[in-house]
C-alpha positions as a printed Julia matrix, in Angstrom:
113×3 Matrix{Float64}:
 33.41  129.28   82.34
 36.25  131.47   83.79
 39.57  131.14   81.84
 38.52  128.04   79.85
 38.33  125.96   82.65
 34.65  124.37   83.41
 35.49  123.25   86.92
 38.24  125.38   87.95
 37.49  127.87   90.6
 39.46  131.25   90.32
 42.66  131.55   91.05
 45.52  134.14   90.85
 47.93  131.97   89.09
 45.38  130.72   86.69
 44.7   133.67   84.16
 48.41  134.74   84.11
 49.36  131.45   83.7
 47.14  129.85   81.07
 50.04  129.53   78.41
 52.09  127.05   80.92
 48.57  124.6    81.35
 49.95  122.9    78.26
 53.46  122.83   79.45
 54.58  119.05   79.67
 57.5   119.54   82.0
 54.41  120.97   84.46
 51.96  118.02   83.55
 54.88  116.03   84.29
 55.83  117.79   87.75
 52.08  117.46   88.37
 52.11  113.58   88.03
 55.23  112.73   89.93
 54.41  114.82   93.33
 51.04  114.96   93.39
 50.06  111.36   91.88
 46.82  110.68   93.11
 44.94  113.73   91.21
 44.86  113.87   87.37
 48.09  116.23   86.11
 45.68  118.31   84.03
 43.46  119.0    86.85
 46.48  119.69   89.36
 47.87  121.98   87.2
 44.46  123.55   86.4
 43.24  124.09   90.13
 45.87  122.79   92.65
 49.03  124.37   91.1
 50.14  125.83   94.38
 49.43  122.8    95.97
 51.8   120.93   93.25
 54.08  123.86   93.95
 54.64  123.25   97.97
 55.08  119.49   97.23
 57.83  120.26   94.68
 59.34  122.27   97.16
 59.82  119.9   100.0
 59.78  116.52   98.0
 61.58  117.35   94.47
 65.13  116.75   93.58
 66.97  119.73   93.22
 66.41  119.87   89.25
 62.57  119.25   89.65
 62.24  122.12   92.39
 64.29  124.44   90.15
 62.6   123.49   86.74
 59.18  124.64   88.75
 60.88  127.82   89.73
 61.82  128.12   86.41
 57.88  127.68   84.9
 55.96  129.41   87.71
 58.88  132.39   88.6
 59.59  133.4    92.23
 56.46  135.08   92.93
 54.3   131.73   93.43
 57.05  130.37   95.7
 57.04  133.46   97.85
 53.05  133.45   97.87
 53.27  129.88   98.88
 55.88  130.04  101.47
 53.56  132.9   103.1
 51.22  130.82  103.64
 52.01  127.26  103.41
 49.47  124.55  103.84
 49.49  122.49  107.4
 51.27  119.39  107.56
 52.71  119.54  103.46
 56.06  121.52  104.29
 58.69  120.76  106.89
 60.16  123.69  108.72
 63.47  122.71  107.09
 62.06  123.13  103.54
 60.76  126.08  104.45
 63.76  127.48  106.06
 65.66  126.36  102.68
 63.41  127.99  100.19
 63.04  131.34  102.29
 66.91  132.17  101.63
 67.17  130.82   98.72
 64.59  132.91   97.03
 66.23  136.02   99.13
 64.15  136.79  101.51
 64.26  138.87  104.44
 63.59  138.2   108.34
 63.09  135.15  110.0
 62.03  132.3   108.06
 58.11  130.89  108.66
 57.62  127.36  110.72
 55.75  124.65  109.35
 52.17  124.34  110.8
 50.56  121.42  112.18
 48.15  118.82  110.72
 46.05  119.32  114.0
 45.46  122.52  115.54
């Protein structure tokens, strides 16, 4: 058992981040964007997947709540590379300036290669 968590495989965000597990604005995040997987589990082994749905399907106080919980460094980590078919070029464009950084912005990939 790695970090308390039975099931959960290792993850960079995971030790750092044990104190927010119990954070109910994140359990809450987890349930509203990605609904279909238990919000203790998402949180525990998905959080940059919750993290990339926040950031192209959260209202603007959701999205910056997350930022707020999980700090820039997850965003930037996820916007490097972003899962196929979950982010829209558009989000991606969005979050890349608004978090300040530098050079062209990525494009979102395809479900299908």
């Amino acid at each position: 058992m790695r970090h308390g968590f039975a099931h959960a495989p290792f993850s960079p965000y995971t030790a750092p981040m044990a104190e927010t597990l119990a954070n109910p604005a994140l359990l809450r995040l987890a349930e509203r964007y990605v609904w279909w997987t238990k919000p203790d589990i998402v949180v525990a082994t998905g959080l940059p997947r919750l993290v990339v749905s926040v950031m192209e399907l959260g209202t603007w106080e959701d999205a910056h709540e997350m930022l707020d919980i999980v700090g820039a460094k997850m965003f930037i980590d996820v916007l490097k590379a972003p899962p196929p078919g979950v982010i829209s070029s558009k989000s991606l464009a969005f979050w890349h300036n608004r978090l300040g950084l530098e050079g062209e912005p990525p494009k979102a990939g395809r479900r299908f290669s």
